[in-house]
C-alpha positions in Angstrom: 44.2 -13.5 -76.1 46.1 -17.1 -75.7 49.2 -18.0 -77.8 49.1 -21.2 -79.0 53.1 -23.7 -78.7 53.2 -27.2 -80.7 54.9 -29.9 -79.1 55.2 -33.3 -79.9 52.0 -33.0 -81.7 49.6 -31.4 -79.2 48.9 -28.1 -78.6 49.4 -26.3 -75.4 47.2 -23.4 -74.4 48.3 -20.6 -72.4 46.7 -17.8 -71.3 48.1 -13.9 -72.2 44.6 -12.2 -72.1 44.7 -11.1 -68.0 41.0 -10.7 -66.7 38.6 -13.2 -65.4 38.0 -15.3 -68.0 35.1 -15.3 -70.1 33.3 -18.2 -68.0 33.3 -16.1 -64.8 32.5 -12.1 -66.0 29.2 -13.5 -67.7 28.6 -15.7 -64.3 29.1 -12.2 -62.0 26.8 -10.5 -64.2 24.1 -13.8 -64.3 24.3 -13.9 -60.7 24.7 -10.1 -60.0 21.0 -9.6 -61.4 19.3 -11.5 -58.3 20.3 -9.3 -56.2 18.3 -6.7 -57.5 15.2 -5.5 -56.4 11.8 -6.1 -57.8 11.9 -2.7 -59.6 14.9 -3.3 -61.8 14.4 -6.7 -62.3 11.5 -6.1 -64.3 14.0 -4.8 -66.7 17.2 -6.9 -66.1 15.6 -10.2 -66.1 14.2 -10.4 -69.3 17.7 -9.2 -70.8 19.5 -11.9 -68.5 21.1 -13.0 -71.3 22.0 -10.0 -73.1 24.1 -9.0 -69.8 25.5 -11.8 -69.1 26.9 -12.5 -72.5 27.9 -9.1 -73.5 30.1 -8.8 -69.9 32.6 -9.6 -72.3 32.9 -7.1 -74.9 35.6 -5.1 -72.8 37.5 -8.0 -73.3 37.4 -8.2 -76.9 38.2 -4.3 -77.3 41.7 -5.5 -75.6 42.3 -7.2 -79.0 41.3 -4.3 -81.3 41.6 -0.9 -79.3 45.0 0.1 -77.7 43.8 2.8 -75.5 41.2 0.3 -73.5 43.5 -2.0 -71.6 44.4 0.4 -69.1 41.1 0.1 -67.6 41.1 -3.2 -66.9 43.6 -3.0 -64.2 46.2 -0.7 -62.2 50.0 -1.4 -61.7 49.5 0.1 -58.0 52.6 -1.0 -56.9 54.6 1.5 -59.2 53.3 4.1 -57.0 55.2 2.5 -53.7 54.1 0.4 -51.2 50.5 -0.4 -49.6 48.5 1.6 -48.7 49.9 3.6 -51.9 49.7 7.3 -50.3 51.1 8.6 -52.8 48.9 7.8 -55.5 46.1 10.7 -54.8 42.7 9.0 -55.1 41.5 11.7 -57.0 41.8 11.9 -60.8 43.2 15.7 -61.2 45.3 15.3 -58.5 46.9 12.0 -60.0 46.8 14.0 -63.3 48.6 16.9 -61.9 51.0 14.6 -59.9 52.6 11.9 -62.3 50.6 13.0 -65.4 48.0 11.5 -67.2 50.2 8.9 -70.0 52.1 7.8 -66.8 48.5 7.1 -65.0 47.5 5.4 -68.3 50.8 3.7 -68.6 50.2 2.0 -65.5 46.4 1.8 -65.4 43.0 3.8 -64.6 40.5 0.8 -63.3 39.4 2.5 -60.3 39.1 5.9 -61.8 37.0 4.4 -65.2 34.5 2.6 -63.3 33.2 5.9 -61.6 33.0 7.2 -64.9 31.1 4.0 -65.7 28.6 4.9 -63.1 28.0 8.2 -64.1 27.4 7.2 -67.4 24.7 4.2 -66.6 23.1 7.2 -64.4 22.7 8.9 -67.4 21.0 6.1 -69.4 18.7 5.6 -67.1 18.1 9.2 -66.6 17.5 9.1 -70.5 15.4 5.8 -70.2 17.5 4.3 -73.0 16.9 0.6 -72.8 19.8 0.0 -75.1 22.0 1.8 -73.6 21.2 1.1 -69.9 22.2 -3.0 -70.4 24.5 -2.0 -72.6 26.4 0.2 -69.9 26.0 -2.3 -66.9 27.0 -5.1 -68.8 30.3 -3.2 -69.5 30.7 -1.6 -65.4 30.1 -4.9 -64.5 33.4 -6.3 -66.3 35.6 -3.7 -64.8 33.9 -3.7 -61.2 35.1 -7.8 -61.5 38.4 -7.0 -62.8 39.3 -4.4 -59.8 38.5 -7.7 -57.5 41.2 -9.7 -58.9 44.7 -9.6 -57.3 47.3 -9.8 -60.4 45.1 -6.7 -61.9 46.5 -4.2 -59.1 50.3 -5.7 -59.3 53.5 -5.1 -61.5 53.8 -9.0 -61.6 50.6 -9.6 -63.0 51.1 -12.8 -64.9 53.7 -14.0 -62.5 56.7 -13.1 -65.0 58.7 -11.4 -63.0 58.8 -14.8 -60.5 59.1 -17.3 -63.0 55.4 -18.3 -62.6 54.0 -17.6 -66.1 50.2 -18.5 -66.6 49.2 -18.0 -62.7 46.7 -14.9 -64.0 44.6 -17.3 -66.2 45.2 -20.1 -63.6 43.5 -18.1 -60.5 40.7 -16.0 -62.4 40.1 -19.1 -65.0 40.8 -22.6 -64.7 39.6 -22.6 -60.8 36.2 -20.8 -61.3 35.3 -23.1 -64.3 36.3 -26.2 -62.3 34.4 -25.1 -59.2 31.9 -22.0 -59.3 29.2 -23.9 -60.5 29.7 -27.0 -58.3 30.8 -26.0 -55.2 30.6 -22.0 -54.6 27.5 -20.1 -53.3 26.7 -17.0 -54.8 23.0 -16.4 -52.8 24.3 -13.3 -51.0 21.6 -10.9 -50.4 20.7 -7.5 -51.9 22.4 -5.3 -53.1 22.7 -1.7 -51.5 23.3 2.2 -52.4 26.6 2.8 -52.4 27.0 6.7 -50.7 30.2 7.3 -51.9 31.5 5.1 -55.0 35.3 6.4 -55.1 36.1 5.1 -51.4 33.9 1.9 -51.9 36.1 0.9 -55.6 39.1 2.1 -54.0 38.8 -0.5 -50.9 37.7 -2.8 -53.0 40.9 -2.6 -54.9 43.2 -2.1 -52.4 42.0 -5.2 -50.8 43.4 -7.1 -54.5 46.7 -5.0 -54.0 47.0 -6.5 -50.4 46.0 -10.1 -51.3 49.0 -10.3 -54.7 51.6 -11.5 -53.0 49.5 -14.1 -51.2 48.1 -15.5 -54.7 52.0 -15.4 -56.2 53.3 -16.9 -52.8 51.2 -19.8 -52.1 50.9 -21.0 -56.0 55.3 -20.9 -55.7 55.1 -23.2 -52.4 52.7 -25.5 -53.8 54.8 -26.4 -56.7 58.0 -27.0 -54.6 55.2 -29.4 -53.0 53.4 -31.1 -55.6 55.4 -33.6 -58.5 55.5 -31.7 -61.8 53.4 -35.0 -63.4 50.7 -34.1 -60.9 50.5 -30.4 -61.7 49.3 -30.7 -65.5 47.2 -32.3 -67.2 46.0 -32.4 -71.2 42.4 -32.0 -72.3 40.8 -31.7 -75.1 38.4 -28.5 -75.9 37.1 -28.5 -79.3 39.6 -31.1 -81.0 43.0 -29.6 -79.3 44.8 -30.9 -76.7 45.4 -28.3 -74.1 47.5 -28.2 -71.4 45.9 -27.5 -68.2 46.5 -27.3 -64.6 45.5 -30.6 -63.2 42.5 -30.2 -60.8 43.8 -32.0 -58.1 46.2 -29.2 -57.9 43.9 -26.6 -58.9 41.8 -27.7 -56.1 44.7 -28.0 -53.6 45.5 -23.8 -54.8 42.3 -23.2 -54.0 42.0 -25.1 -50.1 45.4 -23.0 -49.9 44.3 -19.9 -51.0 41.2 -20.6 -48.1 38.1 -19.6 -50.3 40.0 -16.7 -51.7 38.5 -16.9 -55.6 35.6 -17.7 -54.3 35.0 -14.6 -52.1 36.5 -12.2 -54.6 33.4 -13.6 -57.2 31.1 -13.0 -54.6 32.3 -9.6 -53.9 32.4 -8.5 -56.9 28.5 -9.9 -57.4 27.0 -7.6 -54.8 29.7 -4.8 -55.9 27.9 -4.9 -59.6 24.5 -5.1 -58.9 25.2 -2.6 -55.8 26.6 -0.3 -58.0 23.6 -0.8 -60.5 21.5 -0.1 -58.2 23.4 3.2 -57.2 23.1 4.2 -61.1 19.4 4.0 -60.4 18.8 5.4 -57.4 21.1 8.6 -58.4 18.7 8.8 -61.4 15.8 9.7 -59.5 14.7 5.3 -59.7 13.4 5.9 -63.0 10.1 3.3 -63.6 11.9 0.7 -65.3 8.3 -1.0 -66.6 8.3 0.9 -69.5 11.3 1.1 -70.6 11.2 -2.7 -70.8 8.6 -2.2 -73.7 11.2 -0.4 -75.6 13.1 -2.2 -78.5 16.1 -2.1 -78.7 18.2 0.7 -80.7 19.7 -0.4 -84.0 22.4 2.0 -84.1 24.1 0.3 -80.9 23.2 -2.8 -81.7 25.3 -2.5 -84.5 27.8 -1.1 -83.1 27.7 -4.0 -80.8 27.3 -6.5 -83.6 30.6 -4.5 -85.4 32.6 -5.3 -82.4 32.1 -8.6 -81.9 32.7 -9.2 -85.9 36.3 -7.5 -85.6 37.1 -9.9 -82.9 36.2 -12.8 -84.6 37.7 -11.6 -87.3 40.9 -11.3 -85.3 40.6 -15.1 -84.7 40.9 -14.3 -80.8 37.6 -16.0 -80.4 38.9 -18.9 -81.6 41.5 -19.7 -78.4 38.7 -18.4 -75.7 
């Protein structure tokens, strides 16, 4: 979601929705597909599209559903200080430590996306077409939202540091301007993950570690650079938006030393690794057939439901 502030006639746009934004889940999903091999991509290749687009529907349950924002992100940092010891990596044991509406409170990303997997193992062990791109277009959202910094600290939007909009600025603004000009994303294949718990948890630890690095360098950088040069105004479908400018987006980014960058990559080989994990756990179904199948009606309404509530909300209109 975005709220929208009239000023002297134009309208500025800033960010309150915290996840990558749209531009760059459906570009992880895109680009998490090639590293596949042969035998899955008979079945994710045709549906390219389908994935890619539908990386986003986690997103627009944030607007509707309540209970689904705690997955998109943990507050680690409630817990203590890094490495967090005392949050216990496994889910009963958090339960049975700080209860389960505290581990809600502060969120469950880690623990939801092994429940993900387990889930996509089961479509594939059911050779539900449907059900299968349906489910790893979903993992792959919150894989690529445990890779982002401000989704595993207290401070996630910069508000508690006076740096409002910083979320939307590192996980948005600098992937649009730059992903599809000037990042590589031809990484390899993707590999079996042996134990999914301690791979998600590194993976996330490794955001907790790199927060206050995103929150510092963006706070020296504006004591550096003249407020004139820091925004800019753009227009997006007939409304002026204020932006950050990209000469200091780019100047984040050369600070932050590839940072955004890396983090899309990772989380690339972490979705189609943990795709391929699904798979493999499911006895590597052949996937040939199940590419024949059409697709079931009662989830593609249930897809088509969901995306009418949210543009019914009128979020879709500020994304």
């Amino acid at each position: 979601m975005k709220k929208l502030l009239l000023t002297s006639g134009c309208i500025l746009l800033f960010h309150s929705c915290f996840c990558w934004g749209f531009f760059a889940h459906k570009k992880i999903n895109f680009y998490a597909i090639f590293l596949l091999p042969p035998e899955m991509l008979v079945l994710y290749k045709p549906n390219i599209d389908f994935i890619s687009s539908h990386a986003v529907d986690p997103d627009k349950r944030r607007y509707l559903l309540a209970g689904e924002g705690a997955k998109h992100f943990m507050d680690i940092d409630h817990y203590g200080s890094y490495p967090f010891d005392s949050l216990p990596r496994k889910w009963n044991e958090a339960v049975a430590k700080f209860s389960e509406d505290t581990l809600n409170k502060y969120g469950i990303v880690p623990w939801w996306i092994q429940i993900m997997l387990q889930r996509l193992s089961t479509a594939f062990k059911e050779k539900n077409k449907t059900r299968i791109l349906k489910l790893s277009a979903e993992i792959g959202h919150y894989i690529s939202d445990a890779h982002v910094p401000l989704h595993a600290t207290q401070n996630h939007n910069g508000q508690l540091t006076g740096q409002e909009g910083i979320h939307a600025f590192w996980e948005s603004r600098i992937p649009e301007l730059f992903a599809e000009t000037e990042w590589d994303f031809l990484l390899g294949r993707a590999t079996y993950i042996s134990n999914p718990s301690a791979f998600i948890w590194k993976r996330f630890l490794e955001s907790a570690a790199a927060a206050d690095t995103v929150l510092r360098v963006e706070k020296e950088l504006r004591l550096q650079m003249p407020p004139d040069k820091q925004f800019a105004f753009e227009n997006r479908n007939g409304l002026f938006i204020k932006q950050y400018s990209t000469a200091y987006s780019n100047r984040y980014d050369q600070l932050l030393k590839g940072m955004i960058e890396r983090r899309m990559q990772e989380s690339i080989f972490a979705v189609a690794s943990f795709w391929y994990t699904a798979w493999v756990n499911a006895g590597q179904p052949d996937l040939n057939a199940i590419a024949g199948q059409d697709f079931d009606e009662e989830e593609l309404k249930e897809i088509q439901e969901l995306n009418d509530a949210w543009e019914k909300s009128g979020a879709h209109e500020h994304s």
